[in-house]
C-alpha positions as CSV (number, residue, x, y, z in Angstrom):
1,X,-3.5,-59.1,-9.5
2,X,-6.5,-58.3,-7.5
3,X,-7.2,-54.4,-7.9
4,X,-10.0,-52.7,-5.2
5,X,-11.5,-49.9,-6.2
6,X,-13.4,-47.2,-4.5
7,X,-17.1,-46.7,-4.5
8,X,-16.3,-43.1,-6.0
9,X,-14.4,-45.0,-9.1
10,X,-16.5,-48.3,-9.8
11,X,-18.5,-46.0,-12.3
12,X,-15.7,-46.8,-14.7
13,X,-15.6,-50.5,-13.6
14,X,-19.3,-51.2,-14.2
15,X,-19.6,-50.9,-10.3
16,X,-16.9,-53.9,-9.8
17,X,-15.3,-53.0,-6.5
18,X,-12.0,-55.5,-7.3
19,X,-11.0,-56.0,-10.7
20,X,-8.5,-57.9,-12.3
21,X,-5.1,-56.3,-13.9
22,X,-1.0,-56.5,-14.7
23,X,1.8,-54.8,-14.3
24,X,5.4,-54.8,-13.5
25,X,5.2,-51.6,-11.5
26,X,2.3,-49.4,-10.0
27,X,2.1,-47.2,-13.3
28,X,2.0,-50.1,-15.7
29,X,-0.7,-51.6,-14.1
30,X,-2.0,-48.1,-13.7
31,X,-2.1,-47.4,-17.8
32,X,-3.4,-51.1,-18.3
33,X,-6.2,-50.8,-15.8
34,X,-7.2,-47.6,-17.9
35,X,-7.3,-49.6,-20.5
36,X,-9.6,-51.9,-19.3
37,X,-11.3,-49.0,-18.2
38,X,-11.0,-46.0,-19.9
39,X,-10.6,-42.5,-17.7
40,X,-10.3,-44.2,-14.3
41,X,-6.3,-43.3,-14.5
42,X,-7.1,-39.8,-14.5
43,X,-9.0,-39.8,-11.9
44,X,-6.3,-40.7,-9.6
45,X,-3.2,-39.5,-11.6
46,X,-2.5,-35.7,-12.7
47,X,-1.4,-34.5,-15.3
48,X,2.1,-34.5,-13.1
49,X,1.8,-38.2,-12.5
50,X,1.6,-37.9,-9.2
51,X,-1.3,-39.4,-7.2
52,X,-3.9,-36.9,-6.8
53,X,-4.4,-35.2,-2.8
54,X,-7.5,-37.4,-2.5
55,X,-6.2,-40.5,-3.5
56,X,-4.5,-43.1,-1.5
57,X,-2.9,-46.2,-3.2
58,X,-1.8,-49.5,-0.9
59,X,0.1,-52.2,-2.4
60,X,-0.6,-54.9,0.1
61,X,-0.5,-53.0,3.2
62,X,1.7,-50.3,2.5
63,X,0.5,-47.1,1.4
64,X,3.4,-46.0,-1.9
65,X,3.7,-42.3,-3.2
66,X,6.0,-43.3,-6.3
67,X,4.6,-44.9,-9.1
68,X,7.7,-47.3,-9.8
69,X,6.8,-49.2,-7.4
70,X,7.6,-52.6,-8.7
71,X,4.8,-55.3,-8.4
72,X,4.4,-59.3,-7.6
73,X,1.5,-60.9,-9.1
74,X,0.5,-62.0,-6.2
75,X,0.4,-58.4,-5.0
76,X,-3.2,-57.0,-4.0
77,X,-3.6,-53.0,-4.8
78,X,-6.0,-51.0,-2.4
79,X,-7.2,-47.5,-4.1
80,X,-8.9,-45.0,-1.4
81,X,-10.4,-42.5,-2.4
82,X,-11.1,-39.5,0.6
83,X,-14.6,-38.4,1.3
84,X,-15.4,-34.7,1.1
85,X,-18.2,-32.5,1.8
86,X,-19.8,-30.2,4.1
């Protein structure tokens, strides 16, 4: 399924703003995409694994706080990351 990541993230994707990944539920695809890409997980999940304050996951339209989500592959997962600063 079609992952789009942030700007703030795409240093761990080569700069790739959608990238390619599996999963049966939000977290699988979570730990596969870190993977693919290692330390990107962690910059979204805590060491609670919950999604970090700044981070906001979609699946399709639909923002999800729980991580057992369960996933189509034809599902489309939008990261957003906030923007801070002052």
């Amino acid at each position: 399924m079609n992952v789009h990541i942030p700007s703030p993230l795409r240093s761990y994707t080569s700069q790739k703003a959608c990238v390619e990944a599996e999963g049966q539920t939000v977290a699988d695809l979570l730990n596969r995409l870190d993977q693919q890409y290692p330390g990107v997980r962690f910059r979204m999940i805590n060491e609670q694994d919950s999604i970090r304050e700044h981070i906001k996951i979609f699946v399709n339209q639909t923002q999800i706080s729980d991580l057992s989500v369960r996933l189509n592959e034809t599902d489309a997962i939008y990261i957003i990351a906030a923007l801070s600063g002052g």
